[in-house]
N, C-alpha and C positions, 0 to 999 in steps of 0.2 A: 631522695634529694628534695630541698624544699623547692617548691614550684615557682617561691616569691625571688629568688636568686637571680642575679644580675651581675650580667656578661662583664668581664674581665674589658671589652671592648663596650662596653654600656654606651648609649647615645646621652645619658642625663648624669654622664662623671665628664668632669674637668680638675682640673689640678687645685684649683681654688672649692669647689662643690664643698670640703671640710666645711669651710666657714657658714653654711646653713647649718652645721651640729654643733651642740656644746662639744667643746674640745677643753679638755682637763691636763693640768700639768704647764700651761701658759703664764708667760710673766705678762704681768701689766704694765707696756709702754707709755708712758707718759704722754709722746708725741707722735699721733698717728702719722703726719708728714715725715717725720725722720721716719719713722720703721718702713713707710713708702720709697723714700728713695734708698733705702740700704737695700730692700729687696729688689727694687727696680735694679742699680748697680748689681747684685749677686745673678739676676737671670741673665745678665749680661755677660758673667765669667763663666771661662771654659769648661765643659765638664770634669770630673776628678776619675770615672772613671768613661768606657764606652759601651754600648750594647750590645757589643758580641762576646765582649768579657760577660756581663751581665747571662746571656744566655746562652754561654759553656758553661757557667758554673750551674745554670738551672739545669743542665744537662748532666751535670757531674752530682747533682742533688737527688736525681730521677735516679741515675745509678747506686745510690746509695740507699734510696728507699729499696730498691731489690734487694739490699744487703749484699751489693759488690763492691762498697765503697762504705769507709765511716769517718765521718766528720767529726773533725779536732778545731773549733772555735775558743780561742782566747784571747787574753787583754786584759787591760788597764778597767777598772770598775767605773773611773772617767778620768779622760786625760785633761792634764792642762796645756796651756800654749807653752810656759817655762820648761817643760818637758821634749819641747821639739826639739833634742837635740841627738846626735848621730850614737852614742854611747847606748842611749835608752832603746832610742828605737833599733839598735843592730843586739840588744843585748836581749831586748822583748821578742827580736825577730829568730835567735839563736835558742832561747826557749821551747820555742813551736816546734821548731825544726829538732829539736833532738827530742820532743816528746815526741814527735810525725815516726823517725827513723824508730822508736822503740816500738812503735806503734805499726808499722809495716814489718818490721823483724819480728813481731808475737803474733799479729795479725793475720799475716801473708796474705794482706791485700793493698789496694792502697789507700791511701788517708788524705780526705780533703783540707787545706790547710785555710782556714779561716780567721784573720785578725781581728780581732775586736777593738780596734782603732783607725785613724787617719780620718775621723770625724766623733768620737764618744766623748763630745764637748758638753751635754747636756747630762742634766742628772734628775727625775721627779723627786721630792718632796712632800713630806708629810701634814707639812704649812705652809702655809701662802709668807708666813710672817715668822722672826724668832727676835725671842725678846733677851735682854740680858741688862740688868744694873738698869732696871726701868726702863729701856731704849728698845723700842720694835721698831724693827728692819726687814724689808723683804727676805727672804731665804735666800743662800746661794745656791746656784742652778746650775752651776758650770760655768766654763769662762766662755762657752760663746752667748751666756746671757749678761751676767755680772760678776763682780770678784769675792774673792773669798773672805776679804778683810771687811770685822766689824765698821765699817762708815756709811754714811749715809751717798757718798758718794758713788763707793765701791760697789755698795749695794743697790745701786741704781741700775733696773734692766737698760743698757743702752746697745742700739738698735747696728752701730759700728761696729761690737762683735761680732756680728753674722760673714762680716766681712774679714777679720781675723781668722774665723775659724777653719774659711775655703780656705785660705791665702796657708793656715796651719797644716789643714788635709794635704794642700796638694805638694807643700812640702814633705811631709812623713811617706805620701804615698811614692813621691823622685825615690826619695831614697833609700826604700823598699825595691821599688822596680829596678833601680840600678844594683843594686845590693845584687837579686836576686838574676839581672843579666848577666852581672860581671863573674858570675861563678861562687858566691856565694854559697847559695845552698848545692853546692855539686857533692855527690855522693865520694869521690874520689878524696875531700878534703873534710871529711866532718872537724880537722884539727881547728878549723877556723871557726868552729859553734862553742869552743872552748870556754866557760865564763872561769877568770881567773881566782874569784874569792871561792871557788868550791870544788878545789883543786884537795881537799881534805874529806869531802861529804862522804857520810856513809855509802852510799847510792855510786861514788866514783868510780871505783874498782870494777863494778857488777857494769856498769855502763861502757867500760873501754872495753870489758870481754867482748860485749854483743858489737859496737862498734868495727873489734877487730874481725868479729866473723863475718860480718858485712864484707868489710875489706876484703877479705880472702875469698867470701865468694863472688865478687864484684871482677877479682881479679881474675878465677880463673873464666867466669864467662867471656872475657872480655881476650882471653887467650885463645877461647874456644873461636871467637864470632869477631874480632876485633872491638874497638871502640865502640861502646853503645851511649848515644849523646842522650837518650832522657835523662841519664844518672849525673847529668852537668848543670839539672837546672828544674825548677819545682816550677806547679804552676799555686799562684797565693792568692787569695781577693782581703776582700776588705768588707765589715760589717759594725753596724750601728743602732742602735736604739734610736728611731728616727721620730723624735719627742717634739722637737720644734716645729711645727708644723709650717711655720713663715719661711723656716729656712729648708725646709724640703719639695716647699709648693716651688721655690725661685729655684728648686736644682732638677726639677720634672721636666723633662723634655723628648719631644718627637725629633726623631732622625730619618734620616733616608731610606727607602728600602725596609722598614717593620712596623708594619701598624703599631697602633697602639702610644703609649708614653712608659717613658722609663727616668725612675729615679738616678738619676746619673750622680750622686753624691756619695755613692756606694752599691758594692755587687749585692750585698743580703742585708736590707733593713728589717725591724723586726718592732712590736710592738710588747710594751712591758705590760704586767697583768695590770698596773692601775689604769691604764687606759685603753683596755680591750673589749668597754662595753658595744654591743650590737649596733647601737643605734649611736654611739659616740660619731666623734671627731675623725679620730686614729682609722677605725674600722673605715668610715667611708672615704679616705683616702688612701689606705694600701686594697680597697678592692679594685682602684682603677690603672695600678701601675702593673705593666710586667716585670716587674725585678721578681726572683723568690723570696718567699717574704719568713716571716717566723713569727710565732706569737707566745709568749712567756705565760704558759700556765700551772695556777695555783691550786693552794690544797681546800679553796671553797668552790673551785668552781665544780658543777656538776655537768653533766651527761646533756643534761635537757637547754643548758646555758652553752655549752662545748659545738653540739651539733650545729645551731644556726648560724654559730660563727664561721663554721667552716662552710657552710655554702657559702657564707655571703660574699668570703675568701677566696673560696676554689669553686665557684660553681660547675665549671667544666672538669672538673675532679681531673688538672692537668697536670705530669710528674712533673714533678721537682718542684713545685709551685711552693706547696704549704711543707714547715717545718714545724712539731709540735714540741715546746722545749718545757719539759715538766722540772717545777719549783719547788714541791713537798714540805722540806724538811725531815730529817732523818727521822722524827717521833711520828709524823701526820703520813707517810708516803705510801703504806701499806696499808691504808686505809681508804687514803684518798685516788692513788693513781688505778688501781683495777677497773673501778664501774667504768673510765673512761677509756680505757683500752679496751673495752668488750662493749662497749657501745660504740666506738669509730667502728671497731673490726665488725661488730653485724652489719654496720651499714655499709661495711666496702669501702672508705674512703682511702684515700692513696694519700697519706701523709709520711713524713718521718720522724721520729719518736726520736727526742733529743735528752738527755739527763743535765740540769743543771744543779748541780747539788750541793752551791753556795748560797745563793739567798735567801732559802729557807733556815739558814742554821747561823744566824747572825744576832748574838748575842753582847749586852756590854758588862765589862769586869768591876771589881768592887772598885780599882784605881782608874774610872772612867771613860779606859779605850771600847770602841768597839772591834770584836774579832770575832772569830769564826775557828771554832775545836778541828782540826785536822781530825780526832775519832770521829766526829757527827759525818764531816765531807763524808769518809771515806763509806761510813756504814751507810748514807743515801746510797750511793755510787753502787755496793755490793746490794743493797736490798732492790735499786733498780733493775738489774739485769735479773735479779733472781723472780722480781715479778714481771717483767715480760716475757723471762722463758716460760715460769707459771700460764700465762696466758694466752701464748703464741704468737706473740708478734715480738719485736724485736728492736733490741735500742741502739739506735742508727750512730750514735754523737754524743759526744758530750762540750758544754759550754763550761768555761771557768776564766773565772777570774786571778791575773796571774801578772808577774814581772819575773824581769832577768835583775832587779836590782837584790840586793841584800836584806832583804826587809825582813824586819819581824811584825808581822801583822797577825798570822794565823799562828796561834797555838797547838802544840803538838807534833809532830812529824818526824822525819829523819833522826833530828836531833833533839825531841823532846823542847821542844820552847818552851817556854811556861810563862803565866801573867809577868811575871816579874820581867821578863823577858821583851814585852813591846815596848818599852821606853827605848830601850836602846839604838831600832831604828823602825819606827812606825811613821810612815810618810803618807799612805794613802790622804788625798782628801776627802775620802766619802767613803768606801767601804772598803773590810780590808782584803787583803790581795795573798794568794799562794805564792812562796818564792822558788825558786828554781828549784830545791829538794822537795820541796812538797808536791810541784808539779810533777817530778820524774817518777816518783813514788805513787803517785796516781795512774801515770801512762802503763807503769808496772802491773799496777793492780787493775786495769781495763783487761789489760793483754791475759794476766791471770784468769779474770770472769768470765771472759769472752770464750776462754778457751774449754772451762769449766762447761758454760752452759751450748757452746758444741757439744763436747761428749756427751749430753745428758741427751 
């Protein structure tokens, strides 16, 4: 371990401590008084989630690093506020859950269910600036920074979305939580995860058979032992790329009864590769919260760059803590993910080894969209598992991005989409998004690998 590593409980972290480091992926405020009172106003509203959710889930994380649990993290690549509505998010929320149930039926364990929403307001960017018909304009960032419409207005970071975007979380997260008390996700009713436009999908058939064996065997244990109430209700958190740093310093907060500070903005923030330098921004503000955190790595990083991050992260090498969510791309992932799997594991470090095998495979077509090959996803996804059975450790999770809506964004899948095919309904703002077939058809194909590299 490095000996330079600094306690989780540091005497020389505070929640503002970022702002001594360059901090990357920041709009430029115009008005430091306004962005002052918008954050003064946000550490005044309530938190979005609490710390004992926060550290069941770091507990249900630890369990997963032993490989008794595997993490199913999805969502929207970034949401907007126009999207807060009941449709979306029961329709986003019905996705997870009928990937979780395929994923418990193939699995035979259980599956931690992870949103990637009810704060994914922020997006990083490639330029500070985009230019078009001679006119440069800041970039858009998301709508808790500015809007998506070419204006000079729109595109002005202004410091009153920070306050939108709690006010949007803690909306999404009500009606999740109640979703999710009222019976919602109950084993007894998957009829109600039902999405109606894919009442045709190839995947439909093959999906009510496993459903129906669910059923039957639900019912006769339930004949055996009566009532069993876990199968009436899941437990779910919520997770972020936590980029904004103004808006994660005002959602940090100490409680009663746990040392320490906790990101209360969200159960699992995470940090994206463009801002996971050592000596960054990011880095020295997720080493002083206890939330479990994650960090999105790519196919430049090496071994020797991999290591100090994670003391500086987990110095107490504590479960559940760190989450390693590898980015490759299907061409780079067999070359690049090995050195780093055999260099965590000499060193002994307690992480969980996550597959995201979206971002690396994001290409644009001759007619302009950007999308993502449902072959490329799918061959990361299968070359992952096959290199960490190669190596001996083990891929805890997979991250993806994903909707219940109709989309044609990703090419390929179920139903063969093809270019010609994302005019039709290509809605992402930023990246494109798996829709319900293509998610299903992945949860299939986990259940398939998983079960493969047991036998082996």
């Amino acid at each position: 371990m490095n000996g330079t590593a600094t306690s989780v409980f540091a005497a020389d972290w505070a929640p503002s401590s970022w702002q001594q480091h360059k901090a990357l992926q920041q709009p430029q405020y115009e008005d430091a008084a306004e962005l002052a009172q918008a954050t003064t106003q946000l550490a005044g509203l309530p938190p979005l989630v609490t710390s004992w959710e926060v550290l069941a889930l770091k507990q249900a994380l630890a369990e997963a690093q032993e490989g008794r649990r595997f993490l199913l993290q999805g969502g929207d690549c970034a949401e907007s506020f126009a999207d807060c509505s009941s449709p979306i998010i029961s329709n986003r929320l019905k996705v997870l859950l009928q990937m979780s149930l395929v994923l418990v039926h193939g699995l035979k364990q259980p599956v931690l269910r992870v949103g990637r929403f009810a704060g994914q307001y922020a997006k990083p960017r490639s330029a500070d600036s985009e230019t078009r018909d001679g006119v440069t304009l800041p970039s858009f960032r998301g709508d808790v920074v500015n809007g998506p419409e070419f204006t000079a207005a729109a595109r002005r970071p202004d410091p009153q979305r920070l306050i939108r975007a709690h006010a949007h979380s803690a909306l999404t997260m009500n009606f999740v939580r109640a979703l999710i008390d009222g019976g919602f996700a109950d084993l007894h009713h998957p009829e109600y995860w039902d999405l109606a436009w894919v009442e045709h999908s190839p995947l439909a058939a093959e999906y009510r058979r496993m459903v129906a064996g669910i059923g039957d065997s639900l019912r006769f244990m339930e004949t055996l032992a009566g009532p069993i109430a876990g199968f009436t209700k899941v437990d779910f958190f919520t997770s972020h790329e936590a980029l904004l740093l103004h808006y994660e310093e005002a959602m940090t907060r100490q409680v009663p009864r746990h040392p320490g500070w906790f990101n209360l903005s969200t159960h699992f923030p995470w940090i994206g590769m463009r801002t996971a330098a050592l000596d960054g921004a990011h880095v020295e503000y997720f080493r002083g919260i206890r939330n479990p955190i994650a960090v999105k790595v790519g196919p430049s990083v090496t071994a020797g760059q991999l290591l100090p991050l994670i003391d500086a992260l987990n110095p107490q090498d504590e479960p559940g803590r760190l989450t390693l969510v590898h980015r490759m791309g299907h061409a780079k992932i067999a070359e690049a993910l090995p050195p780093l799997l055999q260099a965590v594991k000499r060193e002994g470090r307690r992480v969980l080894w996550v597959a995201d095998p979206m971002h690396g495979n994001t290409e644009s077509t001759s007619n302009g969209y950007k999308t993502r090959r449902f072959a490329n996803i799918r061959g990361e996804l299968e070359q992952a598992f096959d290199i960490h059975a190669a190596a001996g450790t083990r891929l805890g999770g997979v991250h993806l991005e994903l909707t219940g809506e109709d989309v044609t964004e990703c090419v390929g899948g179920a139903r063969g989409l093809t270019e010609a095919d994302l005019a039709r309904a290509y809605k992402s703002m930023v990246d494109p998004r798996l829709n319900y077939e293509q998610s299903l058809e992945l949860a299939m194909l986990i259940v398939r690998k998983s079960a493969g590299a047991a036998a082996a």
